[in-house]
N, CA, C and O atoms as CSV, one atom per row, in Angstrom:
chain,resi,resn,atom,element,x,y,z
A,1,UNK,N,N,0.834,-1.190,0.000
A,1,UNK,CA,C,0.000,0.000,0.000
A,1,UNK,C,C,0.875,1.248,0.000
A,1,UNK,O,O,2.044,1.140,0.368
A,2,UNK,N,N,0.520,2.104,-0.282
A,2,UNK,CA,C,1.290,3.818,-0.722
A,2,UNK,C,C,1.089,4.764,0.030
A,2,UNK,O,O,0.555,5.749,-0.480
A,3,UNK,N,N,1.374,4.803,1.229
A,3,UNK,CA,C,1.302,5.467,2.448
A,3,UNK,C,C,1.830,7.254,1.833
A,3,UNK,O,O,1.285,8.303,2.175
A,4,UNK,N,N,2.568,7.162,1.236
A,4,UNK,CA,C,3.078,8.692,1.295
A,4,UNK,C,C,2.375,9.714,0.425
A,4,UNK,O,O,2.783,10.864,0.265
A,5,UNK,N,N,0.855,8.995,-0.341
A,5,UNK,CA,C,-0.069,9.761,-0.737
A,5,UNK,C,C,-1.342,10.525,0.009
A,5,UNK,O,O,-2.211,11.344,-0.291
A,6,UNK,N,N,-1.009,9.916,0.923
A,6,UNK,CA,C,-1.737,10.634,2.420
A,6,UNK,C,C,-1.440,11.582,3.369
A,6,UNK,O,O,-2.107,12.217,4.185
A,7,UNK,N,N,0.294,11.500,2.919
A,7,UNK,CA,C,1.470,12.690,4.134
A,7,UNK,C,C,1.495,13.620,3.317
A,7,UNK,O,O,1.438,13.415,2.104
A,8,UNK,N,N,1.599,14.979,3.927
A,8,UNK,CA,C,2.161,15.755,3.545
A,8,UNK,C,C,2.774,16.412,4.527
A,8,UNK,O,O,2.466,16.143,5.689
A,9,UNK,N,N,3.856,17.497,4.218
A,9,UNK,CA,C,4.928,18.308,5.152
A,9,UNK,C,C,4.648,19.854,4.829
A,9,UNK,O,O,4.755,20.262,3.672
A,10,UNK,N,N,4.380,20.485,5.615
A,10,UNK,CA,C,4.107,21.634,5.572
A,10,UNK,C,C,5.135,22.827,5.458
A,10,UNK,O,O,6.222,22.315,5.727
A,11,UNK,N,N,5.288,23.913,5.241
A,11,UNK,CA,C,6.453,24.877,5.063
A,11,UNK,C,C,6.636,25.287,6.576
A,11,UNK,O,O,7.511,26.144,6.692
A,12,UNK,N,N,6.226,25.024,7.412
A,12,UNK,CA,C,6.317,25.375,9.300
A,12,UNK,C,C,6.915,24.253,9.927
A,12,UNK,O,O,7.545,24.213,10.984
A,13,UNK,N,N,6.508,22.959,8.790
A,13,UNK,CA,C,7.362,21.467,9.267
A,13,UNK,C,C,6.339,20.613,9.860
A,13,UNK,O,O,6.742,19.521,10.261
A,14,UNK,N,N,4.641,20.978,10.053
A,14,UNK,CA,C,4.370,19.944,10.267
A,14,UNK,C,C,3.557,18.997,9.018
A,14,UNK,O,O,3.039,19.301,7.943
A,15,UNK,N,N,3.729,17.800,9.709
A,15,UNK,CA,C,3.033,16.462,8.942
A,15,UNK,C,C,1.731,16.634,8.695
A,15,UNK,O,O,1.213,16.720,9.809
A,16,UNK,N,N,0.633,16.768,7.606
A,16,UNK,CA,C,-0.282,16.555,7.117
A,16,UNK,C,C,-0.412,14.681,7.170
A,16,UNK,O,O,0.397,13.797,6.888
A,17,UNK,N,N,-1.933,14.656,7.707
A,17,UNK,CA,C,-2.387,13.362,7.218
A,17,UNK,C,C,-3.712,13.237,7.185
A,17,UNK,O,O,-4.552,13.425,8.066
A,18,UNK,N,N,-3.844,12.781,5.688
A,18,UNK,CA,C,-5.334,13.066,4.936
A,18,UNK,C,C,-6.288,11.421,5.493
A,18,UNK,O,O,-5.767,10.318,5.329
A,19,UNK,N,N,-7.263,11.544,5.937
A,19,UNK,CA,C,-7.996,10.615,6.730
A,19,UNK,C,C,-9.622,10.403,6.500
A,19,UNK,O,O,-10.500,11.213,6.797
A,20,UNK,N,N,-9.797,9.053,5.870
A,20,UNK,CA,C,-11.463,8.864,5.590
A,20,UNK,C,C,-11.722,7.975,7.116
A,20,UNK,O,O,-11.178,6.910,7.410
A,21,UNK,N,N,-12.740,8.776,7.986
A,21,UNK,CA,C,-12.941,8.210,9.159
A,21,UNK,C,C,-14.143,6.862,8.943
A,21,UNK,O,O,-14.892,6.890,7.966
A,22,UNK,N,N,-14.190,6.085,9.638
A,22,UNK,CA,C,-15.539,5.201,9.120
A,22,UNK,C,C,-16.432,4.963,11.246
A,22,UNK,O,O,-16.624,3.953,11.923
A,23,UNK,N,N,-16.714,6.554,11.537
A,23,UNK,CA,C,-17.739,6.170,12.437
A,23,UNK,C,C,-18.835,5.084,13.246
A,23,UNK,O,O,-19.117,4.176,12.465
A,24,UNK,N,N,-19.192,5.000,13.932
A,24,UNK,CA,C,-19.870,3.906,14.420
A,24,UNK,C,C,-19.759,2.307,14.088
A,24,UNK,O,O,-20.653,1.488,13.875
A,25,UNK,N,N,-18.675,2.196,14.114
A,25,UNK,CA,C,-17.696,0.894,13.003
A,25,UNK,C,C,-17.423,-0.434,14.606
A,25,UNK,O,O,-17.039,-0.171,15.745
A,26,UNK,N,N,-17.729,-1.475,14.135
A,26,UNK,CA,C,-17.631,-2.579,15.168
A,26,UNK,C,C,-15.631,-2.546,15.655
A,26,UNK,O,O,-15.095,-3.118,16.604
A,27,UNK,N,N,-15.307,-2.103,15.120
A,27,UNK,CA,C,-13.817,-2.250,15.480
A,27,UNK,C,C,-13.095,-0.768,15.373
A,27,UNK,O,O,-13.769,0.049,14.746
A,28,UNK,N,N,-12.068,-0.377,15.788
A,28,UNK,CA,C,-11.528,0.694,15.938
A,28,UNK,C,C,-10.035,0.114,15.943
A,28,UNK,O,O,-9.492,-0.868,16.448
A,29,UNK,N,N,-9.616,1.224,15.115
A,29,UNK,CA,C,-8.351,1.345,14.578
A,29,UNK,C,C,-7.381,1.828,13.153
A,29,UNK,O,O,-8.005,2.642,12.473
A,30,UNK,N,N,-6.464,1.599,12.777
A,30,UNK,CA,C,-6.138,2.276,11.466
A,30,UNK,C,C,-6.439,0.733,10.915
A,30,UNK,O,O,-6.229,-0.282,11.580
A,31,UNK,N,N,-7.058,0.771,9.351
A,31,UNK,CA,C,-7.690,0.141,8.703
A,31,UNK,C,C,-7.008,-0.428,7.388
A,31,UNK,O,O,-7.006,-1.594,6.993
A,32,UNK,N,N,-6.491,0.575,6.874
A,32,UNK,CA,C,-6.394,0.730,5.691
A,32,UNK,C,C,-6.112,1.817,4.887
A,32,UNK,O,O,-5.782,2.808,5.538
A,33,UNK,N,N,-6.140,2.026,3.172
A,33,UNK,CA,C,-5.758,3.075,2.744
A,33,UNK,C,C,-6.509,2.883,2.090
A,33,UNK,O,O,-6.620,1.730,1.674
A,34,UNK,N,N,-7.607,4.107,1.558
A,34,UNK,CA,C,-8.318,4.322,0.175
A,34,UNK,C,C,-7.615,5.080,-0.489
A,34,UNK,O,O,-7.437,6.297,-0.441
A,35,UNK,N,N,-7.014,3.874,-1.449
A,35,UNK,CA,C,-6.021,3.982,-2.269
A,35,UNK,C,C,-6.583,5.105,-3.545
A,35,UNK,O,O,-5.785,5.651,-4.307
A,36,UNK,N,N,-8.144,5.331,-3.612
A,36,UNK,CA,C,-8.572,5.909,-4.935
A,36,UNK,C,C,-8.510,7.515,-4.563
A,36,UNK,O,O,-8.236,8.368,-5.407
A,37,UNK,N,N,-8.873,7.878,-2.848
A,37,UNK,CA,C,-8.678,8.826,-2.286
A,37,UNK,C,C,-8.028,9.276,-1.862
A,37,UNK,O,O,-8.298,10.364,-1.354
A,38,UNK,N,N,-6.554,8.665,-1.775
A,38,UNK,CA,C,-4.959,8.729,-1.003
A,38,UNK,C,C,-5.485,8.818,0.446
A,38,UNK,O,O,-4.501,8.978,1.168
A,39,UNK,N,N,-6.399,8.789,1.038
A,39,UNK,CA,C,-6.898,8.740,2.549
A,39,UNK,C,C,-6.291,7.433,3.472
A,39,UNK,O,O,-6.619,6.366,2.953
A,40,UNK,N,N,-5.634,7.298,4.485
A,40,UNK,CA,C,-6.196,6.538,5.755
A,40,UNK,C,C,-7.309,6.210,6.300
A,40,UNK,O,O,-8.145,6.879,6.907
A,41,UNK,N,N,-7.236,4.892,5.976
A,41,UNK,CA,C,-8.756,4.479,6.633
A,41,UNK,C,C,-8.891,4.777,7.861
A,41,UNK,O,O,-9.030,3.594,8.172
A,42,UNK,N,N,-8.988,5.395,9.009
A,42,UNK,CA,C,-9.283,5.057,10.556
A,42,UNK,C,C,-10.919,4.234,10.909
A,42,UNK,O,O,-11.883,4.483,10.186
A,43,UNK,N,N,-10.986,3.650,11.620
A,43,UNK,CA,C,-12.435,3.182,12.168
A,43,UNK,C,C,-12.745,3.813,13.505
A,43,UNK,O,O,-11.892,3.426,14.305
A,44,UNK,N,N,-13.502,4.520,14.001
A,44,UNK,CA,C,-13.627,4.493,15.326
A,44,UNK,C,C,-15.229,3.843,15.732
A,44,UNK,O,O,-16.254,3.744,15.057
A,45,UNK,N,N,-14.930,3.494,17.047
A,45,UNK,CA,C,-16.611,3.055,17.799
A,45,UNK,C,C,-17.366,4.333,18.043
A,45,UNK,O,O,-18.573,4.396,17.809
A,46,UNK,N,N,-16.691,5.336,18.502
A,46,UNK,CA,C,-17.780,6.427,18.310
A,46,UNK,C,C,-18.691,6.821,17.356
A,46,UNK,O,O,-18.389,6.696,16.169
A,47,UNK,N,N,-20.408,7.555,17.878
A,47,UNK,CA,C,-20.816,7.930,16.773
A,47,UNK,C,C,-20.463,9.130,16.626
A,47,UNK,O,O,-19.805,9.793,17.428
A,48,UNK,N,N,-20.962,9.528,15.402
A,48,UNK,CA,C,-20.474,10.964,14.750
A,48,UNK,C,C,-21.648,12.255,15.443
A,48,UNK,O,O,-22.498,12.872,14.800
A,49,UNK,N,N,-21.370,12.363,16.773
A,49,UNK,CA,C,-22.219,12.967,17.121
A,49,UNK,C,C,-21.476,14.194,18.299
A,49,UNK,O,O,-20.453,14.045,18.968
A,50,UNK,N,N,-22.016,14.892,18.268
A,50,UNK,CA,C,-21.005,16.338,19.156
A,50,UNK,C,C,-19.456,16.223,19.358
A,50,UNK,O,O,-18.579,16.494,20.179
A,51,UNK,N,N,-19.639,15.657,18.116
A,51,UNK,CA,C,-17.282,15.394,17.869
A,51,UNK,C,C,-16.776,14.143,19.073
A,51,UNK,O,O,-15.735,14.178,19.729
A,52,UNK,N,N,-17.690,13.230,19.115
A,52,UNK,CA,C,-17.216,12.156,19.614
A,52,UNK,C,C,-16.220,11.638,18.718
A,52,UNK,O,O,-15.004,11.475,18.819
A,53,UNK,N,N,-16.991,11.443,17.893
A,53,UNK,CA,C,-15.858,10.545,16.762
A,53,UNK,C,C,-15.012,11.074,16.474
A,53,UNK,O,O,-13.967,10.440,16.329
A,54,UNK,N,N,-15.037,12.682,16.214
A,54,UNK,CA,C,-12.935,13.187,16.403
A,54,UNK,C,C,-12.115,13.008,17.430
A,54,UNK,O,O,-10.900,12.811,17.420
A,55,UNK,N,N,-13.228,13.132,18.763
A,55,UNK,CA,C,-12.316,12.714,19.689
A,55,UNK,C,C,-11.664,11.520,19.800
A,55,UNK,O,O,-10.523,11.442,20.255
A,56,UNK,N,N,-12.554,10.207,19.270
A,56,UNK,CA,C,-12.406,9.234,19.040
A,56,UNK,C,C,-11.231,8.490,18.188
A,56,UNK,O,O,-10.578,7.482,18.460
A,57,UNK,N,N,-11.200,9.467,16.915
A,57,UNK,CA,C,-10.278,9.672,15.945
A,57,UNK,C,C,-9.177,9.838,16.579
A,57,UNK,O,O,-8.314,8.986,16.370
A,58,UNK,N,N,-8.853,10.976,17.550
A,58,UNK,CA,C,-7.552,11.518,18.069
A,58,UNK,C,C,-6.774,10.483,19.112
A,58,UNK,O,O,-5.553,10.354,19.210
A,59,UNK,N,N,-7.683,9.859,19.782
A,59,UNK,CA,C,-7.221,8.660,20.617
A,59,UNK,C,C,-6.798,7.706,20.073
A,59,UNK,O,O,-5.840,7.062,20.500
A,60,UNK,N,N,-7.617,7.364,18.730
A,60,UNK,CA,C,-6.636,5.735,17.944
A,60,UNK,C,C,-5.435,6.334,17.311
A,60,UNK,O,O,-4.539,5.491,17.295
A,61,UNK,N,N,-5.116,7.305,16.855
A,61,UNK,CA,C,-4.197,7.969,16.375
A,61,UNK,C,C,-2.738,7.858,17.234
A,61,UNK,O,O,-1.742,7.176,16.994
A,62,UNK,N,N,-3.005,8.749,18.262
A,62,UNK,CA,C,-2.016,9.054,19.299
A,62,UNK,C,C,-1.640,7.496,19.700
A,62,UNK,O,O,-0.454,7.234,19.899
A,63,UNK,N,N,-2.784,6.310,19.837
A,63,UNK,CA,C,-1.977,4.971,20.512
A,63,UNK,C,C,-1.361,4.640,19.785
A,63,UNK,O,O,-0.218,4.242,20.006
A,64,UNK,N,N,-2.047,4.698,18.354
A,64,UNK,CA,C,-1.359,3.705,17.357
A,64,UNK,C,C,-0.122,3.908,16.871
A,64,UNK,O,O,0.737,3.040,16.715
A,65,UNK,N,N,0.010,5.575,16.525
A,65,UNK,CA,C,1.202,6.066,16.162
A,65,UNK,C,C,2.421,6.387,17.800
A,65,UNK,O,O,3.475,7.012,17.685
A,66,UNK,N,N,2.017,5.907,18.908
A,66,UNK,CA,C,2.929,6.817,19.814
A,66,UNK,C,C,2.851,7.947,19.900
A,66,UNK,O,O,3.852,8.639,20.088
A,67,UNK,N,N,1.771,8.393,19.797
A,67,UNK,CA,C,2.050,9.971,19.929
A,67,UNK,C,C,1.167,10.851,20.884
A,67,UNK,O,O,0.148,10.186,21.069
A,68,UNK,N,N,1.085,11.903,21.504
A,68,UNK,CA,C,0.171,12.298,22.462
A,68,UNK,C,C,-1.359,12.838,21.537
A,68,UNK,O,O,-1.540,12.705,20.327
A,69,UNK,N,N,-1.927,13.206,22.137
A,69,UNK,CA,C,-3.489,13.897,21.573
A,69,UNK,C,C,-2.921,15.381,21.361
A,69,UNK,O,O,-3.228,16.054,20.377
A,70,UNK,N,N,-2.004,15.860,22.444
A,70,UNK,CA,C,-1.407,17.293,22.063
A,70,UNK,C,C,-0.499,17.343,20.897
A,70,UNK,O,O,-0.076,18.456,20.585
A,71,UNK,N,N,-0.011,15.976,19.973
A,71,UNK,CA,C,0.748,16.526,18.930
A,71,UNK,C,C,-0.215,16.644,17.890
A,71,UNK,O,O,0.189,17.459,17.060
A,72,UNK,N,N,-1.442,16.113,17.563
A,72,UNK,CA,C,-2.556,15.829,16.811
A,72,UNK,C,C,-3.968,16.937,16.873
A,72,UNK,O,O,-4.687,16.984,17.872
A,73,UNK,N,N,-4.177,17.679,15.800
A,73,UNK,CA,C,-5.241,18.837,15.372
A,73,UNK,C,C,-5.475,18.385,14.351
A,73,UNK,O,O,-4.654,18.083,13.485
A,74,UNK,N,N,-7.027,18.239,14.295
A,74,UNK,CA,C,-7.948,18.372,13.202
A,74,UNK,C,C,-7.996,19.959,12.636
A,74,UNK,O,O,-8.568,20.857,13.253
A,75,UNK,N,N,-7.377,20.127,11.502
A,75,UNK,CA,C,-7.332,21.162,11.072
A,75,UNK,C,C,-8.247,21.058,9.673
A,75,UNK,O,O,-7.584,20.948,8.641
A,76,UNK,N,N,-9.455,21.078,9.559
A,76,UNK,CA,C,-10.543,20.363,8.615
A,76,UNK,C,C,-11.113,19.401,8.576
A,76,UNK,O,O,-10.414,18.472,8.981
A,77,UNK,N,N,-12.277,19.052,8.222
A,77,UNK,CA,C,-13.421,18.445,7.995
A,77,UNK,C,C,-13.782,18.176,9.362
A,77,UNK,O,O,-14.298,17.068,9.507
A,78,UNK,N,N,-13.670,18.809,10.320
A,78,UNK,CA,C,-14.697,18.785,11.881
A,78,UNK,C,C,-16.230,17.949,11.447
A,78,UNK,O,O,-16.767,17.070,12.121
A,79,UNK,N,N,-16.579,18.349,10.518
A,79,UNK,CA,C,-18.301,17.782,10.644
A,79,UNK,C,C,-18.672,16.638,9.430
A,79,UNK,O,O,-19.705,16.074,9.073
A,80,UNK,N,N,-17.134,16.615,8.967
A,80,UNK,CA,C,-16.785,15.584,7.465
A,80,UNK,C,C,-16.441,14.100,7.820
A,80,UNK,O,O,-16.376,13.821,9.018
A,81,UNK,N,N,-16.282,13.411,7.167
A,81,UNK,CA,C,-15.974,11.871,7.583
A,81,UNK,C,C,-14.267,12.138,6.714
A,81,UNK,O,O,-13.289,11.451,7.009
A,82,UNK,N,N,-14.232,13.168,5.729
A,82,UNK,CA,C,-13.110,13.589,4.839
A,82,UNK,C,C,-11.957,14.413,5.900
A,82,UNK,O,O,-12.157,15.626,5.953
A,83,UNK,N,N,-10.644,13.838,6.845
A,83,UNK,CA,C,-10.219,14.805,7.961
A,83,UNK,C,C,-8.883,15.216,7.466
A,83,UNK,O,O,-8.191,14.329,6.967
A,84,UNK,N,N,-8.494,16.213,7.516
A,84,UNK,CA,C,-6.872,16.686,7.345
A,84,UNK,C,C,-6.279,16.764,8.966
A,84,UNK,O,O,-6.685,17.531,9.838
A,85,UNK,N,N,-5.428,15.952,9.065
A,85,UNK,CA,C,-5.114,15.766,10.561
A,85,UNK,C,C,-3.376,16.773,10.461
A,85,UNK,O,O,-2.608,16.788,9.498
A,86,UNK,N,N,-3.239,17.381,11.580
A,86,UNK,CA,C,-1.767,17.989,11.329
A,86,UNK,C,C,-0.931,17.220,12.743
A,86,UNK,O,O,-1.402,17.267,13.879
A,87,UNK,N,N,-0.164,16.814,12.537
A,87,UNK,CA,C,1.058,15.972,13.264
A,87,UNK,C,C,1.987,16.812,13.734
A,87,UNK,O,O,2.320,17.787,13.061
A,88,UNK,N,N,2.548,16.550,14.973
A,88,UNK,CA,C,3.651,17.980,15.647
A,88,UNK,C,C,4.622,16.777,15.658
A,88,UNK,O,O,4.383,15.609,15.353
A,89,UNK,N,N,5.682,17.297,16.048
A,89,UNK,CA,C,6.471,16.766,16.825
A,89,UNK,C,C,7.148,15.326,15.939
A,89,UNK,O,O,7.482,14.418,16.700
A,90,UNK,N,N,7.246,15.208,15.279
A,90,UNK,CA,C,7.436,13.854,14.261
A,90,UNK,C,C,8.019,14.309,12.540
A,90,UNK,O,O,7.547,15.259,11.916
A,91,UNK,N,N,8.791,13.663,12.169
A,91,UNK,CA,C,9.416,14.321,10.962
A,91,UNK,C,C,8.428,12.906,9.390
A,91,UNK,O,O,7.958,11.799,9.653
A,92,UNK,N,N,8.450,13.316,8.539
A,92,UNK,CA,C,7.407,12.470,7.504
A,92,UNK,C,C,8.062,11.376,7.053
A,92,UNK,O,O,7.685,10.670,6.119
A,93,UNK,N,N,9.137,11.210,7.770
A,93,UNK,CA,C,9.744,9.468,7.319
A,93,UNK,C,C,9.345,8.563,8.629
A,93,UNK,O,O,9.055,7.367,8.576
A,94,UNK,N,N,9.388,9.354,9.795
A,94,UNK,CA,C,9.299,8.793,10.882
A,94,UNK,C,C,8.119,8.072,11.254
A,94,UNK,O,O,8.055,6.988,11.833
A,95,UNK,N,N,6.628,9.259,10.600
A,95,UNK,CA,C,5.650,9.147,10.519
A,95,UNK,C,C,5.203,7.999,9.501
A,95,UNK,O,O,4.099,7.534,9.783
A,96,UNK,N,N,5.650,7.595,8.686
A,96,UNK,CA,C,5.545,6.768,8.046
A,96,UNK,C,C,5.712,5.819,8.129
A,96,UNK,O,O,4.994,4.963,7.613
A,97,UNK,N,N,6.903,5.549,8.930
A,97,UNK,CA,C,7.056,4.189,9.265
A,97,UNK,C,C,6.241,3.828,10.422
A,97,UNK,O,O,5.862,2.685,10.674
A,98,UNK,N,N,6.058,4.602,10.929
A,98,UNK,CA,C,5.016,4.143,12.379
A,98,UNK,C,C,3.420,3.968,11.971
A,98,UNK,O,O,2.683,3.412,12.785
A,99,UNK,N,N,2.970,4.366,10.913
A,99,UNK,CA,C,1.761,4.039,9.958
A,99,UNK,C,C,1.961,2.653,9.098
A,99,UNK,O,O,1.086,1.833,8.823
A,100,UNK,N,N,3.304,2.619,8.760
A,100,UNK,CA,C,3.441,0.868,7.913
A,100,UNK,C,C,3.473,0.194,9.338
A,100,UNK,O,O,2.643,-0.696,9.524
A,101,UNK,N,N,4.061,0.412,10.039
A,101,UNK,CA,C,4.061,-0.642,11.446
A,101,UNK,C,C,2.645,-0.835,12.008
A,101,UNK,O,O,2.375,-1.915,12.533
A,102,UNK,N,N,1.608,0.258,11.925
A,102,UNK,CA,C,0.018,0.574,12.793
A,102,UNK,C,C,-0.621,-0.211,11.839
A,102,UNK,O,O,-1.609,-0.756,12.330
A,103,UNK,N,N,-0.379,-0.580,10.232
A,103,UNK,CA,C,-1.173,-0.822,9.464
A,103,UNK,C,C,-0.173,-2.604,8.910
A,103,UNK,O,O,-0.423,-3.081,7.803
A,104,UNK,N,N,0.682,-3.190,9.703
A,104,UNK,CA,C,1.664,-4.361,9.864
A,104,UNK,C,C,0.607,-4.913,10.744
A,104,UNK,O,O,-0.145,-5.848,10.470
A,105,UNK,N,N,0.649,-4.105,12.011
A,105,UNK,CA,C,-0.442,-5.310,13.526
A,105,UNK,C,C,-1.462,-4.921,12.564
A,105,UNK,O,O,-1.257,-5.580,11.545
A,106,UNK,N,N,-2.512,-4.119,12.409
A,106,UNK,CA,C,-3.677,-4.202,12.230
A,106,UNK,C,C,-4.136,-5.763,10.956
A,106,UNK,O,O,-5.207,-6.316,10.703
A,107,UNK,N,N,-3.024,-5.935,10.563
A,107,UNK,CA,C,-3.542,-7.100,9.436
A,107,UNK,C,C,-2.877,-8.712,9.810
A,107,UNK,O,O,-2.838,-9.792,9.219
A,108,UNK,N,N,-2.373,-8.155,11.199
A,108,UNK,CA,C,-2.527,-9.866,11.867
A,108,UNK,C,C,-3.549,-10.068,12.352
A,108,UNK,O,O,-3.792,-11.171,12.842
């Protein structure tokens, strides 16, 4: 799968990561890639209701990747299932490999 159609690096240095959420979903976690959308699949159990499910979003994120909820902002699609997530603290090779590793367990 083609993970680096989903990153981007910003001119300030942080990591862009483009994200199709799939709400009220029996399992939670990183999923996959919609490869037609360059998106990350995420799943969360939350519903999509008073930003549960971003919050929801921000928690599988931070475990999966190692990272806190403070390096992670939804900077777009708040009310979209379509999310631009911005990444602190992490450089876009680093980030990447910790997405092939999140998306390695998720398919045992």
């Amino acid at each position: 799968m083609e993970l680096s159609g989903c990153v981007q690096t910003t001119l300030d240095g942080r990591v862009l990561l483009d994200i199709e959420v799939q709400p009220g979903s029996s399992r939670q976690g990183i999923v996959g890639i919609n490869k037609w959308r360059s998106k990350l699949t995420v799943a969360v159990k939350a519903e999509a209701q008073k930003g549960k499910a971003n919050e929801a979003l921000l928690h599988v994120l931070a475990k999966s990747l190692s990272l806190t909820k403070g390096d992670l902002e939804i900077v777009s699609g708040q009310i979209s299932r379509s999310k631009r997530v911005s990444v602190k603290s992490i450089t876009i090779s680093d980030l990447l490999a910790r997405l092939n590793d999140a998306l390695t367990q998720q398919g045992e």
